[in-house]
Biopython code that builds the backbone (N, CA, C, O; Angstrom):
import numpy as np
from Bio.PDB.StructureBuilder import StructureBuilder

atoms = [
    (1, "UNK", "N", (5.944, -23.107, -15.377)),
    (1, "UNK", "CA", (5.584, -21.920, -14.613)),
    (1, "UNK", "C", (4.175, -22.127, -14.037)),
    (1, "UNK", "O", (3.291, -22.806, -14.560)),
    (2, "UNK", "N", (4.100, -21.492, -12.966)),
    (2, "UNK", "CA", (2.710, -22.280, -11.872)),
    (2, "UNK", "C", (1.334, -20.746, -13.035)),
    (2, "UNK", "O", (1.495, -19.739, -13.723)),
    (3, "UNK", "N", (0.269, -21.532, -12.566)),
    (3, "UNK", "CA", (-1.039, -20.540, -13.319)),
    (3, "UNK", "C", (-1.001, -19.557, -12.593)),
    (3, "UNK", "O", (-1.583, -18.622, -13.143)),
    (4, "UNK", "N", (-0.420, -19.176, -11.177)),
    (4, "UNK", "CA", (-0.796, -18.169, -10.517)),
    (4, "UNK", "C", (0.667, -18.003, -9.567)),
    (4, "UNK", "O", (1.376, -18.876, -9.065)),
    (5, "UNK", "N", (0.764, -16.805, -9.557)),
    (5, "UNK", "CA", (2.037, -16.172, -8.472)),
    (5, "UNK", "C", (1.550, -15.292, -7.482)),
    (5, "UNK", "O", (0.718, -14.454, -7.831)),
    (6, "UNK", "N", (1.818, -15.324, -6.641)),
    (6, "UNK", "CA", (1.756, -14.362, -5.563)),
    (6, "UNK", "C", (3.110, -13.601, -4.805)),
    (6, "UNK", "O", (3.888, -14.122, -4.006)),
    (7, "UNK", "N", (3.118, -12.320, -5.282)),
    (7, "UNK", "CA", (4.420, -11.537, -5.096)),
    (7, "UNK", "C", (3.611, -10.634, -3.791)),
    (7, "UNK", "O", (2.565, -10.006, -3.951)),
    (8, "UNK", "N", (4.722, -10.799, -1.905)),
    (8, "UNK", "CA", (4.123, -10.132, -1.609)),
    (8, "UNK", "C", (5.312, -9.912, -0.292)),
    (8, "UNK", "O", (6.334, -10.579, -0.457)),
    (9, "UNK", "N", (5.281, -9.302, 0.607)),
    (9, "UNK", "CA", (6.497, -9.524, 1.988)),
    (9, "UNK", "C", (5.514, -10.388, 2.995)),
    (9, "UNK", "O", (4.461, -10.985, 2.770)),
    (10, "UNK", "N", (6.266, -10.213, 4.164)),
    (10, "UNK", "CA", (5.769, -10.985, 5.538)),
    (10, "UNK", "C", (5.322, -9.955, 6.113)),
    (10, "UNK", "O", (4.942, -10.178, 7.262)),
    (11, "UNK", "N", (5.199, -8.713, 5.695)),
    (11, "UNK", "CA", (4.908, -7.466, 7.303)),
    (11, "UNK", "C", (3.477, -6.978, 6.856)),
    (11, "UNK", "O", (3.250, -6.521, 5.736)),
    (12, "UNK", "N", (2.544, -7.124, 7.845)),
    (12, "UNK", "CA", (1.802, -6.477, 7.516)),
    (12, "UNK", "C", (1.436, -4.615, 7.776)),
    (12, "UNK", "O", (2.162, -3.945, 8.511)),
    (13, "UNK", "N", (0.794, -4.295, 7.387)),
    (13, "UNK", "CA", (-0.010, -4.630, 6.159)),
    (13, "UNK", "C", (0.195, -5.297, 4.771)),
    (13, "UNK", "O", (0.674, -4.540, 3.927)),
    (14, "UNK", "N", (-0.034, -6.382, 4.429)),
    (14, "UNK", "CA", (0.623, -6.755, 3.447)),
    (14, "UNK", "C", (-0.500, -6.764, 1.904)),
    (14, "UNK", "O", (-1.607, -7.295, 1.815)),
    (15, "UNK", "N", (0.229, -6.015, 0.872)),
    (15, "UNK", "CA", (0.204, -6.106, -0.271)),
    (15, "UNK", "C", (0.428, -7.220, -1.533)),
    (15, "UNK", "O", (1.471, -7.322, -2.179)),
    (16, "UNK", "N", (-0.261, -7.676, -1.643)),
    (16, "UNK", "CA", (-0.226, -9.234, -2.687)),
    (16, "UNK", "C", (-0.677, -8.571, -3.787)),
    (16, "UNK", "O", (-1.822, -8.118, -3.822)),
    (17, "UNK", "N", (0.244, -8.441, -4.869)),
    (17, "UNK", "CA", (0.392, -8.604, -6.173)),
    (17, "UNK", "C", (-0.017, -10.518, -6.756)),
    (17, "UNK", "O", (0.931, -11.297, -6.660)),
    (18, "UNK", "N", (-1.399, -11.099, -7.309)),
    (18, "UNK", "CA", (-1.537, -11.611, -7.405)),
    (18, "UNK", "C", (-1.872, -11.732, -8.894)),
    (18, "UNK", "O", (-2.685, -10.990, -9.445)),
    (19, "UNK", "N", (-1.209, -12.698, -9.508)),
    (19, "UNK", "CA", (-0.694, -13.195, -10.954)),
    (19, "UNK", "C", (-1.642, -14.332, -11.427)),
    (19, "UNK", "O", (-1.836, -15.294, -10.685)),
    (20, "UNK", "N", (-2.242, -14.243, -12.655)),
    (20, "UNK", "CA", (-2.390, -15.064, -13.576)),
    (20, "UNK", "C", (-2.107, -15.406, -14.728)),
    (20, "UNK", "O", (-2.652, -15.062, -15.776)),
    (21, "UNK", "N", (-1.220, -16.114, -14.558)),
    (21, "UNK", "CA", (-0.321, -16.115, -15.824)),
    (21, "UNK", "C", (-0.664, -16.173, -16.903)),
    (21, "UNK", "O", (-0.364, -15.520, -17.903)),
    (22, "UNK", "N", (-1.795, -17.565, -16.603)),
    (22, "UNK", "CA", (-2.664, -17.993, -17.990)),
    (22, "UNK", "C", (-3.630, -17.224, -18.663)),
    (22, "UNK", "O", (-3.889, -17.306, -19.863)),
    (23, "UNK", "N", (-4.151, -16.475, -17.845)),
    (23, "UNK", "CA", (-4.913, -15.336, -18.431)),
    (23, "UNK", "C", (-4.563, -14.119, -18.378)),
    (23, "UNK", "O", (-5.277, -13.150, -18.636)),
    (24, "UNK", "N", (-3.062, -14.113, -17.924)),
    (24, "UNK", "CA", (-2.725, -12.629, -18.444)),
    (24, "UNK", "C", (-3.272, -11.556, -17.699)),
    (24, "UNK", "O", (-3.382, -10.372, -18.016)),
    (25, "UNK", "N", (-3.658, -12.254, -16.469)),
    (25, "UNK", "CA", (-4.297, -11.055, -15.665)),
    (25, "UNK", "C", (-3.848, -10.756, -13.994)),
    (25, "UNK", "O", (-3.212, -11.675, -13.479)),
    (26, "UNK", "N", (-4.082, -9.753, -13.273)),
    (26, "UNK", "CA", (-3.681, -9.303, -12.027)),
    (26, "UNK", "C", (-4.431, -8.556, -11.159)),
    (26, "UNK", "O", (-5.217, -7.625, -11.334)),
    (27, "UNK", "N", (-4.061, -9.110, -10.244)),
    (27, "UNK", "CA", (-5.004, -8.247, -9.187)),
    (27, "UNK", "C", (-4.623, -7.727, -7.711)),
    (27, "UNK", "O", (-3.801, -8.491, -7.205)),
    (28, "UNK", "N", (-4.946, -6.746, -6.943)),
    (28, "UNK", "CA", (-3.905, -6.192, -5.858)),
    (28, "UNK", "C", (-4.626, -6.364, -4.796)),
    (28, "UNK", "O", (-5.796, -6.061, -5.033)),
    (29, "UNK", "N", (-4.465, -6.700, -3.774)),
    (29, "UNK", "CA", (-5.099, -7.134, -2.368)),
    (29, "UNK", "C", (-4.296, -6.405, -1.062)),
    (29, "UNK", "O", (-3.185, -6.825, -0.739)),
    (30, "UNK", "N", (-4.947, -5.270, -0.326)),
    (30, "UNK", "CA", (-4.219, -5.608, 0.733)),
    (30, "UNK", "C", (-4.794, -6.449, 2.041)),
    (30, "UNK", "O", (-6.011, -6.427, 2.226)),
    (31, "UNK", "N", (-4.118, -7.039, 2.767)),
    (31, "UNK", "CA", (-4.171, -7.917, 3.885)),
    (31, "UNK", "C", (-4.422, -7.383, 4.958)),
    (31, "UNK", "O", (-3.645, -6.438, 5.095)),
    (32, "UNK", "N", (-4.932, -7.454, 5.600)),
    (32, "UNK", "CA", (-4.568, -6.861, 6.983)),
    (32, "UNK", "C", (-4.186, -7.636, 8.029)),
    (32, "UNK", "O", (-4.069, -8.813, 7.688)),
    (33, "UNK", "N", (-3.942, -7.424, 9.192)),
    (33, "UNK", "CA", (-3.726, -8.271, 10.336)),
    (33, "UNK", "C", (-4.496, -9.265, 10.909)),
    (33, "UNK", "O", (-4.175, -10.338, 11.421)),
    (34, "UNK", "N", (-6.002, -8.512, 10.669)),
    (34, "UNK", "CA", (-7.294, -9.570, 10.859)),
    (34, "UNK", "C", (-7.476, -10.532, 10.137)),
    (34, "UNK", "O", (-8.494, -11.207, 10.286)),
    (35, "UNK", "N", (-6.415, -10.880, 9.046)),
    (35, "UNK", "CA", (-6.663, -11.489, 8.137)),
    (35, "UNK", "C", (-7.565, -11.260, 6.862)),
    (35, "UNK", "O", (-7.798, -12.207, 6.110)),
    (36, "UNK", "N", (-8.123, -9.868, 6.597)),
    (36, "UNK", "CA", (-9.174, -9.670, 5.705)),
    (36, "UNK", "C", (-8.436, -9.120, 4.898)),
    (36, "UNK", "O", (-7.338, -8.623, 5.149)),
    (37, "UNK", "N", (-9.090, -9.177, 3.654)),
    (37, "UNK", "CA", (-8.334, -8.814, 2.176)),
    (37, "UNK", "C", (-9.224, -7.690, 1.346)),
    (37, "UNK", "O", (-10.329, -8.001, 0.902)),
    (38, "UNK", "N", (-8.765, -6.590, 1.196)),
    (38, "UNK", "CA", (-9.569, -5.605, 0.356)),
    (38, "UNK", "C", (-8.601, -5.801, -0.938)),
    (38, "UNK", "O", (-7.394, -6.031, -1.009)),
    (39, "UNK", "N", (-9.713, -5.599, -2.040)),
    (39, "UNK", "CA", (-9.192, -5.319, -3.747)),
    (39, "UNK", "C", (-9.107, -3.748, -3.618)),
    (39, "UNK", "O", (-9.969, -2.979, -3.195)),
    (40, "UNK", "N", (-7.736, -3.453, -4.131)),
    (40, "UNK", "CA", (-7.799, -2.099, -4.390)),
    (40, "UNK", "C", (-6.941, -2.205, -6.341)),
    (40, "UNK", "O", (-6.036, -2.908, -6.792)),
    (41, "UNK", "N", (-7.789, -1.170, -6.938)),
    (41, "UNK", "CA", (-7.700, -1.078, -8.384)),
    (41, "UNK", "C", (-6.316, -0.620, -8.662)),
    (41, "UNK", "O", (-5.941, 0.331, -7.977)),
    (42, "UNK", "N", (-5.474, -1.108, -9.538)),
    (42, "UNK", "CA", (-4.371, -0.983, -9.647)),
    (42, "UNK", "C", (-4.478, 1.051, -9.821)),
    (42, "UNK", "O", (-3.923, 1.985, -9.243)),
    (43, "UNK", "N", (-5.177, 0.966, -10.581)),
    (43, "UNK", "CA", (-5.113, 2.424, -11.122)),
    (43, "UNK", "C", (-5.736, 3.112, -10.209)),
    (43, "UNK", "O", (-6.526, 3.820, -10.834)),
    (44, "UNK", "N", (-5.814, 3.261, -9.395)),
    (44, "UNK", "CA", (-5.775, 3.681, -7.374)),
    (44, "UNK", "C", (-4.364, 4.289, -6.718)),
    (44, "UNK", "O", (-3.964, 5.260, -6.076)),
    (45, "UNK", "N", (-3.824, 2.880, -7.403)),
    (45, "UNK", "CA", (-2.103, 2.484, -7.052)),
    (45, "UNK", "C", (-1.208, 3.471, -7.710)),
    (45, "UNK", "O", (-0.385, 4.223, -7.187)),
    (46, "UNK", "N", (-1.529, 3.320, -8.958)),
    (46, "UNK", "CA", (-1.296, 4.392, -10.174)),
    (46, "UNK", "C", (-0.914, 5.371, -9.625)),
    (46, "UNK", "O", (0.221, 5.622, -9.220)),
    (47, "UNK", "N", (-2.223, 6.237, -9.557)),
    (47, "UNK", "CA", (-2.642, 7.705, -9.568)),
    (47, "UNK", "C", (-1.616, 8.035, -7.811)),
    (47, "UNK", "O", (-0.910, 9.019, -7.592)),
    (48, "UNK", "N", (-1.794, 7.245, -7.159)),
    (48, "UNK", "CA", (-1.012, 7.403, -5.811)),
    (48, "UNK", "C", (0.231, 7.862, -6.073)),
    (48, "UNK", "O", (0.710, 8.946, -5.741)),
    (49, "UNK", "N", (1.029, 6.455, -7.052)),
    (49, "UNK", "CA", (2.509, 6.648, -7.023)),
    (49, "UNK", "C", (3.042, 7.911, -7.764)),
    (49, "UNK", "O", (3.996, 8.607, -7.416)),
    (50, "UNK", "N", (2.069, 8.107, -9.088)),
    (50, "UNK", "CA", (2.329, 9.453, -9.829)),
    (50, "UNK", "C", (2.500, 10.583, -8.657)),
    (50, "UNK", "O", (3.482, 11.326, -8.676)),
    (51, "UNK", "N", (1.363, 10.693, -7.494)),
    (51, "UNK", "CA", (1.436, 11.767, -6.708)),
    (51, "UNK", "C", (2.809, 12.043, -5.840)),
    (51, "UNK", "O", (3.451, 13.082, -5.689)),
    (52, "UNK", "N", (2.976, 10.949, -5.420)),
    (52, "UNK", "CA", (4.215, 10.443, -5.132)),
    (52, "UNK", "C", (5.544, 10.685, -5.686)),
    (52, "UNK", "O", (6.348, 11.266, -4.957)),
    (53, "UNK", "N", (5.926, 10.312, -6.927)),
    (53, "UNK", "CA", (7.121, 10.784, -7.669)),
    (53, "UNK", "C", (6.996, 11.852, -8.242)),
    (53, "UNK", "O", (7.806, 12.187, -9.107)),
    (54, "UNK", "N", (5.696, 12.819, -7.804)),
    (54, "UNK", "CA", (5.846, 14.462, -7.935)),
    (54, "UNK", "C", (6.416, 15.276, -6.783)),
    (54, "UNK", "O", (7.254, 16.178, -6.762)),
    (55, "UNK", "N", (5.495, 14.507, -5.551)),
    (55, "UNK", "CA", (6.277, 15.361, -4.536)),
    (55, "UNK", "C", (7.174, 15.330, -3.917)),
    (55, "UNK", "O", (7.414, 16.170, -3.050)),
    (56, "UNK", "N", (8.046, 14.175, -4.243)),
    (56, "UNK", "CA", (9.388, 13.573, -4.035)),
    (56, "UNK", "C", (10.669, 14.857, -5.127)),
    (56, "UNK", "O", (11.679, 15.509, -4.863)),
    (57, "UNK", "N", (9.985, 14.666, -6.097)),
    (57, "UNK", "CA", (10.960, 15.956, -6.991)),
    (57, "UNK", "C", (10.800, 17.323, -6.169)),
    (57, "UNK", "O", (11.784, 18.033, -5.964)),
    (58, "UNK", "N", (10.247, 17.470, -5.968)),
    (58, "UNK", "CA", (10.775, 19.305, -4.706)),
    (58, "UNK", "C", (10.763, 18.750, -3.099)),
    (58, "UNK", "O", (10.237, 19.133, -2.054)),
    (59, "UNK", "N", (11.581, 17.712, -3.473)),
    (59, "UNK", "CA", (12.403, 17.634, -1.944)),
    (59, "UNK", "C", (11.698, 16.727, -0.895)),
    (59, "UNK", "O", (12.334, 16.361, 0.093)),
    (60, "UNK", "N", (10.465, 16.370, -1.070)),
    (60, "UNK", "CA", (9.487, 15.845, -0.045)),
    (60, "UNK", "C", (9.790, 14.371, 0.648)),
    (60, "UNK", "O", (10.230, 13.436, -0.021)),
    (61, "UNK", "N", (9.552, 14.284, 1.839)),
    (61, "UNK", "CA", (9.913, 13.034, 2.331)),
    (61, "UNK", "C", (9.147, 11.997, 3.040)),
    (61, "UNK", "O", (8.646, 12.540, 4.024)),
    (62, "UNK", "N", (8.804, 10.660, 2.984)),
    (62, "UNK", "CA", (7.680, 10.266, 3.244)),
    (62, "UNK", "C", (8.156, 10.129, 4.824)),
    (62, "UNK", "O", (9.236, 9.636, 5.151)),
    (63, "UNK", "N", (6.944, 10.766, 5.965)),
    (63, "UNK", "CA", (7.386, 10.540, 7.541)),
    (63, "UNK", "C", (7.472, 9.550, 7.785)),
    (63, "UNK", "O", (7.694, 8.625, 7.003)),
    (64, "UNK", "N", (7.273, 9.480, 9.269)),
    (64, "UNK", "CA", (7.421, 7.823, 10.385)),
    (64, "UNK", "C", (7.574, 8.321, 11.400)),
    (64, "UNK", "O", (7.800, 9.439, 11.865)),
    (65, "UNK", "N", (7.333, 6.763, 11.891)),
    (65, "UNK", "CA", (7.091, 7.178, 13.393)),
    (65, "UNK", "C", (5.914, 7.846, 14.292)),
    (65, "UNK", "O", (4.775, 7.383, 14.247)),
    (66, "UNK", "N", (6.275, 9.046, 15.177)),
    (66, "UNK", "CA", (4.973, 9.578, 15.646)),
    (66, "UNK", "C", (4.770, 10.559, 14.869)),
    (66, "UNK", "O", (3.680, 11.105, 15.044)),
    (67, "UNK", "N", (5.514, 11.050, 13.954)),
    (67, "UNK", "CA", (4.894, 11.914, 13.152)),
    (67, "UNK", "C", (3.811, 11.706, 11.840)),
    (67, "UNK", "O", (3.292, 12.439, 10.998)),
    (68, "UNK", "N", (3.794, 10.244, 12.193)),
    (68, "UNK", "CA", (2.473, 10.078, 11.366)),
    (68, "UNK", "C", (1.043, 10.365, 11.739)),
    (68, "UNK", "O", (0.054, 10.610, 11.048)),
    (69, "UNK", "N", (1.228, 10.263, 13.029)),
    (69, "UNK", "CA", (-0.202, 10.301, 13.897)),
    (69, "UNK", "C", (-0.400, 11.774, 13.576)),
    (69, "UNK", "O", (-1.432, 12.043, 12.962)),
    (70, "UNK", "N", (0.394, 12.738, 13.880)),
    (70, "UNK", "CA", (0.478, 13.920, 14.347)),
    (70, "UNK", "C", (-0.015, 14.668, 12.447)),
    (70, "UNK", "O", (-0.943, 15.468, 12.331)),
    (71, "UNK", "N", (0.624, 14.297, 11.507)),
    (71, "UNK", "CA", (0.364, 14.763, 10.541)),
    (71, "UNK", "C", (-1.561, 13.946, 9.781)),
    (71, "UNK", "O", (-2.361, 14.713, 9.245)),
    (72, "UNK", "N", (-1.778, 12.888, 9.887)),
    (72, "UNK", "CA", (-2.698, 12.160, 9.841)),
    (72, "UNK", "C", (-4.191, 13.227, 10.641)),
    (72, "UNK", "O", (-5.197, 13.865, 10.331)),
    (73, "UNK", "N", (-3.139, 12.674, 12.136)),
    (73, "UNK", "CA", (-4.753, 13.835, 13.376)),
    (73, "UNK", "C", (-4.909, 15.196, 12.287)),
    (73, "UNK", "O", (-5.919, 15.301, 11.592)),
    (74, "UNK", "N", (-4.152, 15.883, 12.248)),
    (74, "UNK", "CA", (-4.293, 17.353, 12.102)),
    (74, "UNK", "C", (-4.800, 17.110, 10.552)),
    (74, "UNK", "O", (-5.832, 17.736, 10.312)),
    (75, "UNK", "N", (-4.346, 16.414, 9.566)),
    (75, "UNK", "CA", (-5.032, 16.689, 8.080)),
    (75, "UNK", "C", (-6.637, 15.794, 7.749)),
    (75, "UNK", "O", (-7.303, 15.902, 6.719)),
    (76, "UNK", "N", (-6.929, 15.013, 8.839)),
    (76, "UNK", "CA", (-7.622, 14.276, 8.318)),
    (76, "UNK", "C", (-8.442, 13.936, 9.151)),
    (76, "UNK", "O", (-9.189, 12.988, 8.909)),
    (77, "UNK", "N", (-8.541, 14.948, 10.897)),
    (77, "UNK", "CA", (-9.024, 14.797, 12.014)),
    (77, "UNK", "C", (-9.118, 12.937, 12.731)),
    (77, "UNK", "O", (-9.847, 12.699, 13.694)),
    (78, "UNK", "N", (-8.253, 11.812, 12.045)),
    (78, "UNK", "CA", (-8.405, 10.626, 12.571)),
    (78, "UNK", "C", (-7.101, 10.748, 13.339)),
    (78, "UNK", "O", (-6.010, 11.240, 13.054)),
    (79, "UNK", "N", (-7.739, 9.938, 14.752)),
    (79, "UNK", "CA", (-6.615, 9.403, 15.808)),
    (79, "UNK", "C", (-5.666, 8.201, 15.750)),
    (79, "UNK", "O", (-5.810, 7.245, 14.989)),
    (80, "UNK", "N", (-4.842, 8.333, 16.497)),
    (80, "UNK", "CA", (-3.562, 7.261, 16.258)),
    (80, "UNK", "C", (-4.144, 6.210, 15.256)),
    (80, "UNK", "O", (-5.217, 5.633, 15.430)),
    (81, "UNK", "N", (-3.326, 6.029, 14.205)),
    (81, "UNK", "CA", (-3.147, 4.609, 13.527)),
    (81, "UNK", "C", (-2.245, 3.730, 13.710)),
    (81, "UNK", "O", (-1.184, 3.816, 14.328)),
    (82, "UNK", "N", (-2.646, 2.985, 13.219)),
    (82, "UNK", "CA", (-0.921, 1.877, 13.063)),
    (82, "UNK", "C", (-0.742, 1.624, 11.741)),
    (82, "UNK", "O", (-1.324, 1.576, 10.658)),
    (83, "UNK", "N", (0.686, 1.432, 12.477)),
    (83, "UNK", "CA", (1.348, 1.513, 11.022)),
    (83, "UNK", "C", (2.668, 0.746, 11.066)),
    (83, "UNK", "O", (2.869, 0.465, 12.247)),
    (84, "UNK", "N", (3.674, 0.276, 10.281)),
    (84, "UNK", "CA", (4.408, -0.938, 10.089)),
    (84, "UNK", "C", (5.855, 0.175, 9.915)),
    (84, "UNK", "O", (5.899, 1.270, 9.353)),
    (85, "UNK", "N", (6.521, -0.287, 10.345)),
    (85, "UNK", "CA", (7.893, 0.702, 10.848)),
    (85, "UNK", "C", (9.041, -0.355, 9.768)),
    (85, "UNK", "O", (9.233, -1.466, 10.263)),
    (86, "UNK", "N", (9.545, -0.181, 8.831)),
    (86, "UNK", "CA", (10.404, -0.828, 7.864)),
    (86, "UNK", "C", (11.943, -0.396, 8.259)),
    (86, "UNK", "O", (12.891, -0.810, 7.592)),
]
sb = StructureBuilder()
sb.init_structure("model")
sb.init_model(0)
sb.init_chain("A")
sb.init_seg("    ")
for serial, (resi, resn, name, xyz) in enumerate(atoms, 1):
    if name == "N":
        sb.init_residue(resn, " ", resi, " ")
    sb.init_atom(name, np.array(xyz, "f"), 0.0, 1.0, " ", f" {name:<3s}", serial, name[0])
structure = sb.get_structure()
């Protein structure tokens, strides 16, 4: 088994789950298009997905499309983003 794995897709933004086997340790990166890599703390990731499989139980649905811009502008006053269409 190799000292290190990298679990991740081809689309960016891409997310690398990066493995050390030998030390038993991990770390989360996302990628961007520019090629630059931010560490974000798993327990970031955590606290997200918990929020996530709460508001998924009363019905909630994650958007797309242009209704991301539109929900994004209005909650968070930022203009068009991009974003990766699956």
């Amino acid at each position: 088994m190799p000292a290190y794995e990298d679990i991740h897709d081809e689309t960016y933004p891409i997310l690398h789950l990066v493995i050390d086997h030998r030390r038993k340790k991990y770390v989360v990166l996302l990628e961007t298009s520019d090629g630059e890599y931010i560490y974000i703390p798993a327990s970031k990731i955590k606290n997200v997905y918990e929020k996530i499989a709460g508001i998924e139980k009363k019905a909630y649905s994650e958007t797309t499309g242009d209704q991301v811009d539109v929900i994004v502008e209005e909650a968070l006053g930022l203009e068009r983003i991009e974003y990766v269409e699956e």
